[in-house]
N, C-alpha and C positions, 0 to 999 in steps of 0.2 A: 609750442607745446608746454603743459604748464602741468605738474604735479601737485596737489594741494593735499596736505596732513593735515586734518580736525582732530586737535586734541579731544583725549575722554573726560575734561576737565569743561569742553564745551559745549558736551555733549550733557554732561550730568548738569549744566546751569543751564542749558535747553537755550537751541541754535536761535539765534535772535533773527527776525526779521531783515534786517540790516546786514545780515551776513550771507543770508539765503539770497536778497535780493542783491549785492554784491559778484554772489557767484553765477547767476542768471545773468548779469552782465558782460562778466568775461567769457563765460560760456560763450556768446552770442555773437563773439569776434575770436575768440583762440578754443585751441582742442586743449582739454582739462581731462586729468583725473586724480580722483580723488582716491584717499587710500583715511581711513579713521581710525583709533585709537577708541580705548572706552575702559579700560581698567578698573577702576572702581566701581563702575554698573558689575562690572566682572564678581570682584570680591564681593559686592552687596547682597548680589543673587545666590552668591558660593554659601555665604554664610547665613542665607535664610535658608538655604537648604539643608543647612547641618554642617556643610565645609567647611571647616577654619584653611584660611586661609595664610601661609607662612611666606615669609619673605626674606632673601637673601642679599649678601653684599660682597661684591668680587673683591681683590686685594687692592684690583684699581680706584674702589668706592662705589660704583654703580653696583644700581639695589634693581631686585628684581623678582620675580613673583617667581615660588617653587615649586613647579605643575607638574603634580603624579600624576597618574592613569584618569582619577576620576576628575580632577581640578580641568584635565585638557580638556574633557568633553563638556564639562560646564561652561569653559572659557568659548570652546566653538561653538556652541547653543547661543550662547549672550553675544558674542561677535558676529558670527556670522548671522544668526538668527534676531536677534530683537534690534540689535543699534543698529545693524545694515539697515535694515529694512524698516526702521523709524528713518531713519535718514532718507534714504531712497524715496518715503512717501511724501518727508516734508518738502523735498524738489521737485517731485512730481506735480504737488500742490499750486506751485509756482510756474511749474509748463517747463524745468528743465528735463529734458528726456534722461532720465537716470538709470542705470539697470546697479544693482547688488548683484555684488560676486566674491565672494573669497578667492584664499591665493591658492585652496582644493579645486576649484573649479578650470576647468581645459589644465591642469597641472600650472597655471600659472606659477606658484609659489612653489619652488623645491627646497627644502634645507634637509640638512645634515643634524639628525640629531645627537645631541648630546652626551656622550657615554658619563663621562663623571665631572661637576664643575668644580671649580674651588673655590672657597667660599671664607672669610673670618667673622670668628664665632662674637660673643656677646663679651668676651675676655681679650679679643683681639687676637685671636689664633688662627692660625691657617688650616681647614680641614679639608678633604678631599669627600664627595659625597657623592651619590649619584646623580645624573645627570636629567634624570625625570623625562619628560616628553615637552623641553623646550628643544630649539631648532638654530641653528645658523645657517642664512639663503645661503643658496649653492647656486640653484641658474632661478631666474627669471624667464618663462615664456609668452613673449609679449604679443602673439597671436591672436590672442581673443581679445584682448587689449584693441590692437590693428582695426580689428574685424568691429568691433562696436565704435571707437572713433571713426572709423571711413565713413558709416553712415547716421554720425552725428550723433552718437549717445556718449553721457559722461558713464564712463563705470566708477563705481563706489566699489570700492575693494576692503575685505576686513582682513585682519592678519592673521591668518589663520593660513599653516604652510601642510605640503605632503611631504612626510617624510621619506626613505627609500625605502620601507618595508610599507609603505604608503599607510602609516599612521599619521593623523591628525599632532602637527605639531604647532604649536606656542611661541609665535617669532614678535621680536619687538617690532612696533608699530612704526615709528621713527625711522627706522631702520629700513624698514622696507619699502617704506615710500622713496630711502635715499635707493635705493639698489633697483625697484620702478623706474625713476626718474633720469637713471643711468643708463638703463637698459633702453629703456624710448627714446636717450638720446634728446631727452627735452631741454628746453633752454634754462629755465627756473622750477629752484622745490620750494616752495614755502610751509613754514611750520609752522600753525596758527596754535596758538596756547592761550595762557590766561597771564600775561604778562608779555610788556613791550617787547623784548628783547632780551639781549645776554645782561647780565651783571657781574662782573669785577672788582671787589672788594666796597660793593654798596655804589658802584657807578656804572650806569648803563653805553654801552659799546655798542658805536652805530656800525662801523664797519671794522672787519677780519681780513685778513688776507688768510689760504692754507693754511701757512707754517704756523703761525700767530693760533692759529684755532687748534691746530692738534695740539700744541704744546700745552695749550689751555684748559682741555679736556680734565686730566686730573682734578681742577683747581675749583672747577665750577660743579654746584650741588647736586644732585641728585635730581633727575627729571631731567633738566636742562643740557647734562653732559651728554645723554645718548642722543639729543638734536644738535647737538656741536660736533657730531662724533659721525652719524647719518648724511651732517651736510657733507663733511671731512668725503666720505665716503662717494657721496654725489659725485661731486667736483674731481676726484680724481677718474670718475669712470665717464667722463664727458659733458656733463651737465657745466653750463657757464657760471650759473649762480644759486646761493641757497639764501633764503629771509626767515629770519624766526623773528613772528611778531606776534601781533596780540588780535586775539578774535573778536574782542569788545568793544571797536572804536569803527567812527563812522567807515564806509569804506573798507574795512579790513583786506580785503583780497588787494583790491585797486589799490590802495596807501603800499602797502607791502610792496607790493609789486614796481611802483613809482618808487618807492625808496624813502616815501615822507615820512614812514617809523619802519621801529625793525631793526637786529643787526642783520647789517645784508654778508655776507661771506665768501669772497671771490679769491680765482686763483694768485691773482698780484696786485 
């Protein structure tokens, strides 16, 4: 079993040939699923609409989009609605049997939303704000999941969570592919981006142990931390291995997966 994150970084430079027919490959011999990202298509649409789009920064560094009432329903329009199902059709195209589904759907995805998060301002302050209609997973129901791999479909899942007053919540991408990937009890998550690997003070790092990667999480930029942070997450809930590699190189699925790029980040 294999979990696969497409970055929204891959999505907005448009899935290459080589990527699609990669994942048609492993399709073909393991159960996949796929879970995608697309943030920017997010904000692009927010702010043709008239949205402005605002973004925040924890104390930890990790920056994150701050989704009131109307930004959530944008965000699950363009996720669950356009990128799913451009994706879904470009596999289709190829003959992998795909279904779209968000993490609303069979309640797949439950999180906990947010009452107030905190956040430091443009001066370096710590403010306390409210919490918007972003989410932190709570359970995973990996039924429907079950129920479409047994008989051979990959599901495409966009992140998009229920909340417990069952509003549409705003869960990191990353994130929930690690807490999927844990919950299936899969062997491998890979997080496919637009870049090799981790970086390190301008040097790229093939392999992590746990301890080595959570301590890390601080250190490393913004984007990259919350897939240092999701594998972190994996690996502790069962998952054997997590790969952050790069979407743009021959093979990408297959390389990652072999280990010939990528940091791979295992428990020892």
């Amino acid at each position: 079993m294999i979990v696969l994150k497409i970055g929204g970084d891959i999505f907005t430079k448009g899935l290459e040939p080589r990527l699609l027919e990669d994942v048609k490959r492993v399709q073909s011999r393991e159960r996949l699923v796929i879970v995608h990202g697309g943030g920017d298509e997010v904000t692009d649409i927010a702010e043709k609409l008239g949205k402005k789009q605002v973004f925040v920064t924890s104390p930890g560094g990790m920056r994150s989009r701050y989704t009131d009432e109307e930004t959530v329903e944008i965000y699950t329009m363009v996720m669950a609605g356009k990128i799913n199902k451009v994706i879904v059709r470009w596999l289709l195209s190829l003959g992998v049997p795909a279904v779209g589904l968000s993490g609303v759907d069979g309640a797949l995805l439950r999180a906990e939303r947010k009452k107030r998060i905190i956040i430091v301002d443009e001066r370096n302050r710590k403010r306390i704000i409210d919490g918007g209609f972003t989410g932190r997973i709570t359970k995973v129901n990996t039924a429907v999941l079950e129920v479409l791999l047994e008989k051979g479909y990959v599901p495409v899942v966009a992140p998009v969570a229920l909340g417990e007053e069952n509003e549409f919540l705003n869960v990191d991408a990353d994130r929930a592919a690690g807490q999927i990937s844990g919950a299936l009890r899969a062997e491998t998550v890979v997080f496919l981006t637009d870049v090799e690997g981790v970086y390190l003070k301008g040097e790229y790092v093939r392999k992590l142990i746990l301890l080595e990667a959570e301590r890390l999480i601080p250190k490393i930029g913004p984007g990259m931390d919350k897939k240092v942070l999701a594998s972190v997450e994996a690996l502790k809930s069962g998952v054997k291995e997590a790969v952050i590699s790069s979407g743009f190189v021959e093979k990408p699925l297959t390389n990652a997966l072999n280990h010939k790029i990528g940091t791979v980040i295992t428990l020892e």
